[in-house]
N, C-alpha and C positions, 0 to 999 in steps of 0.2 A: 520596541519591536525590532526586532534581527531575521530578516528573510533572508534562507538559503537558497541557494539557486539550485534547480530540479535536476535530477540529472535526466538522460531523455533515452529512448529506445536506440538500442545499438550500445549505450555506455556501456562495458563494459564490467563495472561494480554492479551493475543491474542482475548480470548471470554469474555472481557469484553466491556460495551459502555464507548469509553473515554469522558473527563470529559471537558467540555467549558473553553475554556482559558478565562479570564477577564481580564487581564493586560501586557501589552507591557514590559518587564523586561531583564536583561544581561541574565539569565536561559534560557527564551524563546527564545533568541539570538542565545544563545550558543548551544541550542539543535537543531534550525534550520541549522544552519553552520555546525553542526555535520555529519546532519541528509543529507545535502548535500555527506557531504564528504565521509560518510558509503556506501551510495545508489552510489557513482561513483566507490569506492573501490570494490562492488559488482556486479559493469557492471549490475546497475540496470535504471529503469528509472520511477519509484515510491518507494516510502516510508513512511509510517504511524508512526508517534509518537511511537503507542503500540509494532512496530515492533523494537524499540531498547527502551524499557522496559517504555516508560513515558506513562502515561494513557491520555495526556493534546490531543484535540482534533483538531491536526495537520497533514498535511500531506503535503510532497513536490513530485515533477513531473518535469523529465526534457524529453522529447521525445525528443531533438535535434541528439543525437548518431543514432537514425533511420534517413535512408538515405532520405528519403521524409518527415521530417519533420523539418531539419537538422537548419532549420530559425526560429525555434523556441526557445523561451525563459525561463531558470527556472523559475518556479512558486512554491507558497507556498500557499497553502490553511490552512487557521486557521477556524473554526467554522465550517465547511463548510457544507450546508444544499441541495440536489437535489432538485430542486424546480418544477421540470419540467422534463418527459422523453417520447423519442418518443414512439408513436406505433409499428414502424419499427425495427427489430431487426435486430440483423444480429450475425455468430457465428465466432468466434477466438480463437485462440490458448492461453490459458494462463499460466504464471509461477509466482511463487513468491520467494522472497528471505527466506521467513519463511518456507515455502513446496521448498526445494533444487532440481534440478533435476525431478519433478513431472510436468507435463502438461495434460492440458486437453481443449477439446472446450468448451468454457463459450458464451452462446445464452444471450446477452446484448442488450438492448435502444440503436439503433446506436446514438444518441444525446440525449446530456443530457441541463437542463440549472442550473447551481449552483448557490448560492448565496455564500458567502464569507467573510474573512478579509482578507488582503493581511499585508503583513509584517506590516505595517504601522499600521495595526490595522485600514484602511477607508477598507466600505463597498463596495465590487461589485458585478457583476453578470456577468456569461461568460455562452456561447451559445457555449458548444463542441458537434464537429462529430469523427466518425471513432477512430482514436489509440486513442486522447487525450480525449475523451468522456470515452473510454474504461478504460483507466490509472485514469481518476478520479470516475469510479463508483468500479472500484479493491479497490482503496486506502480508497475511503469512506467505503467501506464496513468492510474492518479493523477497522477501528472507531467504527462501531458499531459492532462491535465483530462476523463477517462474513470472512468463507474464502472464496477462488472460487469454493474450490472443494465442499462446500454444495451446488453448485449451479448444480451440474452435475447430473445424473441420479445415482437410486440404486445401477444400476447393474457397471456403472464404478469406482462408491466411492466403491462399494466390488474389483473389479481389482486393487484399488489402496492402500488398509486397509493395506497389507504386508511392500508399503513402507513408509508409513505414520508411523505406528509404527516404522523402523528405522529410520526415523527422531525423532519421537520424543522420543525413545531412545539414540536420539545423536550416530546412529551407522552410517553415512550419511556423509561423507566425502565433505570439501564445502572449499573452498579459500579467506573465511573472518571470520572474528571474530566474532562467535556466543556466544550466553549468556550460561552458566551453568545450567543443568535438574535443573527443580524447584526451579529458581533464583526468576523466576518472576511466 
């Protein structure tokens, strides 16, 4: 097991659009197996390339740890393009492993339909509802250099300025391996 350390709110790779992978390689292997192993180590159940410091434009998803979705399978998304999102919205609670400790309700497309590569580098297309629609438009948006909390209103991104700054001062106490201020 190889944990990468997170990177955190304020990195700077965080607000960037990561970069399309073009080849199937031991790297992109080895970052995905990682990128698993980080995101379990974190009691997470997504994670973005950018969020352990690669710019390449990947993201993994396992929702199985939640009790209703427990049949469900890890996934990798490589490329991956929202092609399609509903009218219907609906709002949830969200967290990320880059924002430690911080929640807020994020008002989302209760369905998404993505387009894809999967490990293998073949093309697909998945039709998500509810958590796993939710966990793949969080992750994509990390790709394109989005967190959740821009998606929230003025007045609770001001409620939340005080602890966003000690995160991104690294004064945020967290039970995995985050990256160093201004690694990345």
């Amino acid at each position: 097991m190889s944990l990468l350390p997170v990177t955190l709110y304020g990195d700077k790779i965080l607000r960037h659009k990561a970069k399309k992978v073009e080849k199937l390689d031991i790297e992109l292997i080895t970052l995905i197996k990682n990128m698993f192993d980080t995101m379990y180590n974190a009691d997470g159940i997504g994670l973005a390339a950018n969020q352990v410091g690669s710019p390449k434009s990947v993201f993994v998803v396992d929702i199985s740890p939640v009790k209703e979705y427990s049949k469900f399978e890890p996934m990798v998304f490589i490329n991956p393009l929202i092609i399609e999102s509903s009218e219907e919205t609906i709002g949830y609670e969200e967290g990320c492993l880059s924002i430690p400790d911080v929640r807020a309700e994020v008002i989302r497309p209760k369905r998404v339909k993505v387009k894809f590569l999967s490990s293998d580098l073949k093309e697909q297309i998945l039709e998500a509802d509810d958590l796993l629609a939710r966990v793949i438009q969080h992750e994509y948006d990390h790709l394109q250099g989005i967190y959740f909390t821009d998606k929230i209103s003025e007045e609770e991104q001001k409620k939340l300025k005080k602890d966003l700054n000690k995160i991104k001062n690294r004064k945020t106490k967290v039970d995995y391996p985050v990256s160093e201020k201004g690694i990345y």
